[in-house]
N, C-alpha and C positions, 0 to 999 in steps of 0.2 A: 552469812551473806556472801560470804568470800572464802576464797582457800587459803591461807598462810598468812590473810591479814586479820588483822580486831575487825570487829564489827562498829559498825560508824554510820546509824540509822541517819541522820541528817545529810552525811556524804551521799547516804544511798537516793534520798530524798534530790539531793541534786543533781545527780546523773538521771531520774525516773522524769525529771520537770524536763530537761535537755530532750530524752525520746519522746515525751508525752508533746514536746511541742512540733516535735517531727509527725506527730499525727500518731504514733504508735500506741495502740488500743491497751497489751498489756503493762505499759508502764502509768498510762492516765490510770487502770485499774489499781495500781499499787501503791499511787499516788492515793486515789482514794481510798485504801486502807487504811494509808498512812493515818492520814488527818480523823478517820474514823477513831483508831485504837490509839491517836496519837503519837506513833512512834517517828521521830524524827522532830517533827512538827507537835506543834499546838493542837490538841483532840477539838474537831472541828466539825462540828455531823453537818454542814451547812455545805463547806466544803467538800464532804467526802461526797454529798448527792451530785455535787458540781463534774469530780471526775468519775464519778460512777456511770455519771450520766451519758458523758463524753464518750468512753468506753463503751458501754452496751451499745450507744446510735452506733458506733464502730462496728460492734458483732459482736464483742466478747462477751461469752457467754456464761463466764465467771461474773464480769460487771455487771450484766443482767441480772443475777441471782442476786450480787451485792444490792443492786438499788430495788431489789424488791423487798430484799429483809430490814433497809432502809423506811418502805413504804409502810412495811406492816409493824414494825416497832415505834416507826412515828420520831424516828432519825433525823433531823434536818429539814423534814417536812412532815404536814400534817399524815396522821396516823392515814391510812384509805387502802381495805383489804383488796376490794378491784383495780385499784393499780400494781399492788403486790402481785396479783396472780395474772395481771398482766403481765409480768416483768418475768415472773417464774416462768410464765408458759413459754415466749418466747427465747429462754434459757432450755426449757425442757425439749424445747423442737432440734437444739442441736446437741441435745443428749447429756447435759448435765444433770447426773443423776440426784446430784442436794436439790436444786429446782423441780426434778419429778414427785419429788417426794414432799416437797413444799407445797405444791402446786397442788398435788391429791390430795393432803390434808387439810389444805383449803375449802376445796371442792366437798369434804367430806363432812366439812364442819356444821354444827348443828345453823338452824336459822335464825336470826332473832325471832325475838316474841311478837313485834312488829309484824315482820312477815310471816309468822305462822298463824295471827292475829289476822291476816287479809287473808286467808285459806277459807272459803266456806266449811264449815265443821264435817258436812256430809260426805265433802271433799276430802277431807285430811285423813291418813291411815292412822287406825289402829295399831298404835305400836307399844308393844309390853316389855321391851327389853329381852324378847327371845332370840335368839339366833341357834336355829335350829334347821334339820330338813321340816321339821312341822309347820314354821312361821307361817307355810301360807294358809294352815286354818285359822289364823290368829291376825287377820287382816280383813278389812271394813269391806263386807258383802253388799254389792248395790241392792237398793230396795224394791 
């Protein structure tokens, strides 16, 4: 945390509350690490949504990513994968690349049974698990 001194997670915690009440986006963000992983503080996932949150409304685009991995572990708030890819996307628009990569694997996840269950059958592709140049003979021809 420092150069030439110990480290002192709770000092650090006091100094991160002093900027965070200055409005300072990346110390609410570190704040809400803190209380996430604990350090400093009491592990708090109730808490850590609290400044996570503060943060991202701020712009930080770290926070964003934090309170989406928040949303989709089901951290301090109920589990809900569309507000995770919320939260990614708008991290991913100012370029943070853990959020791109959260975000497309979201988007790439398969669908529940539910909703592939409201798919008319005639509708839904044939899929065999090929990925190949060939796949496109291996795809549901209209009748």
């Amino acid at each position: 945390m420092g150069w030439g001194i110990g480290k002192d997670e709770a000092e650090a915690v006091k100094w991160w509350r002093q900027s965070a009440a200055q409005g300072d986006a990346g110390s609410e963000n570190a704040l809400g690490a803190a209380y996430r992983f604990g350090s400093g503080v009491s592990r708090d996932y109730s808490e850590a949504v609290k400044w996570f949150r503060m943060a991202a409304v701020h712009g930080d685009s770290l926070a964003q990513f934090n309170l989406g991995e928040m949303y989709l572990n089901g951290q301090g708030v109920a589990q809900n994968r569309e507000e995770a890819k919320k939260w990614y996307k708008k991290s991913s628009v100012k370029g943070y690349k853990r959020s791109c990569e959260a975000y497309r694997k979201l988007n790439a996840a398969r669908k529940s049974v539910s909703e592939i269950a409201a798919v008319p059958p005639e509708k839904r592709p044939l899929y065999l698990g090929i990925r190949s140049s060939h796949q496109k003979f291996f795809q549901r021809q209209p009748s």
